[in-house]
N, C-alpha and C positions, 0 to 999 in steps of 0.2 A: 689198809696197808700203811696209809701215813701215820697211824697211832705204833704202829709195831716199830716204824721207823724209831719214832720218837721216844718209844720206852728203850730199844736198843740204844739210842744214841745217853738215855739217862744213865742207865744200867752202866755205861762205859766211863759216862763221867763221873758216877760213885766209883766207880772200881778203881779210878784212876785216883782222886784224889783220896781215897781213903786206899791205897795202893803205898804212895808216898807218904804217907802219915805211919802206916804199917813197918814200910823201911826203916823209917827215920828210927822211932823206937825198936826194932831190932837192933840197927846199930850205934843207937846212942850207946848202950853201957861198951861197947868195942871200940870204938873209934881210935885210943890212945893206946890199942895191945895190939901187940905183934900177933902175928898166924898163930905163931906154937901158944901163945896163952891164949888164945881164942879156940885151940883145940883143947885145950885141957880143961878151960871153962864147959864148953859147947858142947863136945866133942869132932868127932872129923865133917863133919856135915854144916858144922855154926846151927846159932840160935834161929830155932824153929818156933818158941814159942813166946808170944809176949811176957813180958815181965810187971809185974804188979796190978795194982787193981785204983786207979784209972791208971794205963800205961804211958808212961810220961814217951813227950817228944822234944825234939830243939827246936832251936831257932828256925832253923829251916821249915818246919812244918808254921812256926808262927807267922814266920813272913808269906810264907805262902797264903796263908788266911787275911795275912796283908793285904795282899795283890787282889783275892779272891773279893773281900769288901769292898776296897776300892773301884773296882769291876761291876760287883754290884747296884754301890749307891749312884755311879757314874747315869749321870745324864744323856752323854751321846758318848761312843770311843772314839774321842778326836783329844788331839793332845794339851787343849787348852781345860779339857774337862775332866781330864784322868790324873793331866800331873800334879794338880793342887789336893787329889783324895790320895793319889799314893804319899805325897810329904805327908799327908796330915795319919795316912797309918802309919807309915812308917818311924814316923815321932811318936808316936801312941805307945807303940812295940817297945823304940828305945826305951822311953822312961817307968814300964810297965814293971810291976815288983815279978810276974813270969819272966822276963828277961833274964834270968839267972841261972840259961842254960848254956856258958862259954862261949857265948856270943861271936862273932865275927868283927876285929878289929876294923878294918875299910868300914862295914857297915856302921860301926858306931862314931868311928871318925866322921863319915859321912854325913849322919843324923846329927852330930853336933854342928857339922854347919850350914846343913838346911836349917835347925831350928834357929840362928841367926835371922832367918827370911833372906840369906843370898840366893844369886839365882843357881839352880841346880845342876847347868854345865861349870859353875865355880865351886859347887860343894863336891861334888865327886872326889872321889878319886884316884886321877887319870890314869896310874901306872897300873891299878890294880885290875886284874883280869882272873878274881877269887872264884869259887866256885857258888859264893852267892848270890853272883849273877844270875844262875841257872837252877838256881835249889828251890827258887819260889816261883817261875814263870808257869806251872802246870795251869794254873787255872787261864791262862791266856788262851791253851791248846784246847781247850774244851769249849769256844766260846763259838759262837755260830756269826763268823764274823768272814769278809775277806782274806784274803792271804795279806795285802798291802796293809790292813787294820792291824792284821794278828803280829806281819812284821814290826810294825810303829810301835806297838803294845810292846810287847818283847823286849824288845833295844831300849825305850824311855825306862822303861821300869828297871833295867840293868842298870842305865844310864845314871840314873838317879846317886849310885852308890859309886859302882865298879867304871870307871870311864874307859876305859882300853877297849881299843875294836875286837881285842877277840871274844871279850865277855860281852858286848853284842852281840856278836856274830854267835857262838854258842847260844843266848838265850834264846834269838828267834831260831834255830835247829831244834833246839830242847822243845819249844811250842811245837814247833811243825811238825815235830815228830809225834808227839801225843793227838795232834788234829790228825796226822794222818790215821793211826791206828785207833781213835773211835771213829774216822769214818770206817773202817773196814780194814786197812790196809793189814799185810799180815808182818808179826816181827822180822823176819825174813829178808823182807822186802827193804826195808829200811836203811841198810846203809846206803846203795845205789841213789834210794830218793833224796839222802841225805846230801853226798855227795854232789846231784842233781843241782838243787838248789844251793848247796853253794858255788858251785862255781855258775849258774844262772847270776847271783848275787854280788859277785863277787865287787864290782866296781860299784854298786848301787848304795849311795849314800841320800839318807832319807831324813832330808836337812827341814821336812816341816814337823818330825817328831825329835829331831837331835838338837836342831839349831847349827850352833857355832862349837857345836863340839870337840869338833878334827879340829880346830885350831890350837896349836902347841908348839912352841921350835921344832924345827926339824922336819916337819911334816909340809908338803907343797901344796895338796890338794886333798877334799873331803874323801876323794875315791882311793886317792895312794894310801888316806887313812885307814880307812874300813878294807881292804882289800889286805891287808893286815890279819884282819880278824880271821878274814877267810878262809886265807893263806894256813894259817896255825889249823884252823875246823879240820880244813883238806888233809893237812898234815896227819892229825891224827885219826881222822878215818882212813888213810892211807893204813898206818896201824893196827887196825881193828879189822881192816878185811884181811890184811896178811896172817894175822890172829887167827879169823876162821876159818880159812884151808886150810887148817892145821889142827887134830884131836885136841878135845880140852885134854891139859893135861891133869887139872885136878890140883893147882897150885895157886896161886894169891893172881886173880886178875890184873892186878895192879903193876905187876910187870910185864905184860904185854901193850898195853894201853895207859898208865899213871897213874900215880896215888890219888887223885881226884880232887887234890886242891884247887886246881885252876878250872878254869869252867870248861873248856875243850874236851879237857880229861877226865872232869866227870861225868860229862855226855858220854866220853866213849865208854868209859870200862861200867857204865851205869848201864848200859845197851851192851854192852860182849857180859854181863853176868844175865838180863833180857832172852837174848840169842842163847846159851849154854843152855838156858832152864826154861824155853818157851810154854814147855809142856805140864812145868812144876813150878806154879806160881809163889809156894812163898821158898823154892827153892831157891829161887832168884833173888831174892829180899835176904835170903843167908848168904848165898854167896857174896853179895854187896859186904853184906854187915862181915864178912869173913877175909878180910881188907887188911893190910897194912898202913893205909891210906884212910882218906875222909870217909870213914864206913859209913858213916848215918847219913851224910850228902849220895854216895852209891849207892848204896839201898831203897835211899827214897826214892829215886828215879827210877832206880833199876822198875820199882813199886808201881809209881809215875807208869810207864809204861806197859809193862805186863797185864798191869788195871784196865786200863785203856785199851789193851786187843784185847782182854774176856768178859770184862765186866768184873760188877761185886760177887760174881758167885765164884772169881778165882778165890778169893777170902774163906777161911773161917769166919763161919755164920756168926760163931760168939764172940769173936774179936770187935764188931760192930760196937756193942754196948762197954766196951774195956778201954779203948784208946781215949785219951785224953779229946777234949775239943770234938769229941763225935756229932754234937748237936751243931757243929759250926760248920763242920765238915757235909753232914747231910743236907742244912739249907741251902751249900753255895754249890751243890751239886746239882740243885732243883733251878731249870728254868725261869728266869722271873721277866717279867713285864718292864 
């Protein structure tokens, strides 16, 4: 029984991260076309099927492999042990000649001033609450860690780039939500739990992974900070459930829930194309990709997720061997010591 567990639980976190990797290059060649040229490309359905041979991804999948090594090589996940491997990938990524896929301004701003060696509540930054806060945390969700770990995890690793509470708050949801559905949970279920835990969270500022983060004008306390984040999360799952008492209509996600720049927003409308297509896994990954908005950041998640409740066998078999980074992808999916 405990091995079935355990290949169940592998099986979800392939699905998962090569779920997100699946998105991303769906919607990389979309991301800057409107619906109607993404119909005339796609046609009314969006791209179903990867594009070239290896199928390139962005940023988002690479920083995800970021996070995913840094994870790896980590000695314990306590935040004295994690933050020095994510500067050192996340500098790696900056300067790497594959960074030449539109990159993310905050991040590379960011990157240029951790590689200073400032400290990393001064390299952030603070105003920015981008969506790539949320486009690399999958491998946190995967990780067989506590809830208090996976939160710490989540928020540092945002932290590092995006400082604003709500791109915390967004990234540990974006984890919680992929731990919840490879343990079992069903898509379904997920706004409610989502909800749950923020407002469980809502005042909880987790000052031995943040530091002195909340400190900025204007702000009185760590909890009036982070309660911020929350606040915006709440907001837009408020959105998303009123979204689904209501038929898909069959039109751009993106205005029910938002273009998915900011990281709130790409949680949600990444999870209402999830929900739409629970039972059609890479229809979920076209819907994303079938965006007005950040399609390859929705997609990926959408990916992210759908991965995670079915496994790799939501995928085409022979997409495995076609995506870009598949070897990287299959090791940080495998358990290690």
């Amino acid at each position: 029984m405990i091995m079935g567990v355990i290949d169940s639980s592998l099986r979800r976190a392939s699905g998962s991260l090569f779920g997100l990797a699946y998105g991303d290059a769906l919607g990389r060649p979309t991301e800057f076309l409107t619906v109607a040229e993404i119909h005339r490309r796609y046609g009314p359905s969006g791209p179903r099927e990867l594009e070239g041979d290896p199928a390139l991804v962005t940023d988002d999948t690479q920083m995800a492999l970021a996070v995913g090594w840094a994870l790896h090589d980590a000695p314990a996940f306590t935040p004295e042990a994690v933050e020095p491997l994510l500067r050192e990938r996340f500098l790696a990524w900056s300067v790497s000649p594959d960074n030449n896929r539109a990159p993310g301004m905050t991040c590379l701003r960011a990157c240029a001033e951790l590689s200073r060696g400032v400290r990393w509540q001064e390299a952030t930054v603070a105003g920015s609450k981008g969506c790539g806060a949320n486009m690399r945390v999958t491998p946190i969700g995967l990780l067989p860690v506590d809830l208090d770990t996976l939160a710490g995890l989540a928020q540092l690793q945002a932290g590092l780039t995006h400082g604003h509470p709500t791109g915390l708050a967004a990234s540990e949801l974006t984890a919680y939500a992929v731990r919840l559905l490879r343990d079992g949970a069903v898509l379904a279920e997920l706004p409610a739990l989502l909800a749950e835990r923020a407002r469980g969270q809502r005042r909880v500022y987790r000052a031995d992974w943040l530091g002195d983060l909340w400190q900025r004008p204007g702000v009185d306390s760590p909890e009036d900070f982070i309660a911020r984040g929350w606040d915006e999360c709440l907001a837009v799952l408020g959105r998303l459930n009123t979204t689904l008492t209501r038929p898909d209509d069959g039109g751009d996600p993106c205005r029910r829930t938002g273009e998915g720049w900011v990281a709130e927003e790409a949680l949600a409308t990444a999870l209402l194309c999830a929900l739409w297509h629970a039972d059609d896994p890479v229809g979920a990954l076209a819907r994303g990709a079938t965006t007005a908005g950040d399609s390859d950041s929705i997609a990926a998640l959408a990916g992210a997720f759908v991965g995670a409740a079915h496994g790799l066998s939501a995928w085409p078999r022979a997409w495995s061997t076609r995506i870009e980074y598949a070897d990287q992808l299959t090791t940080l999916a495998t358990p290690h010591d």
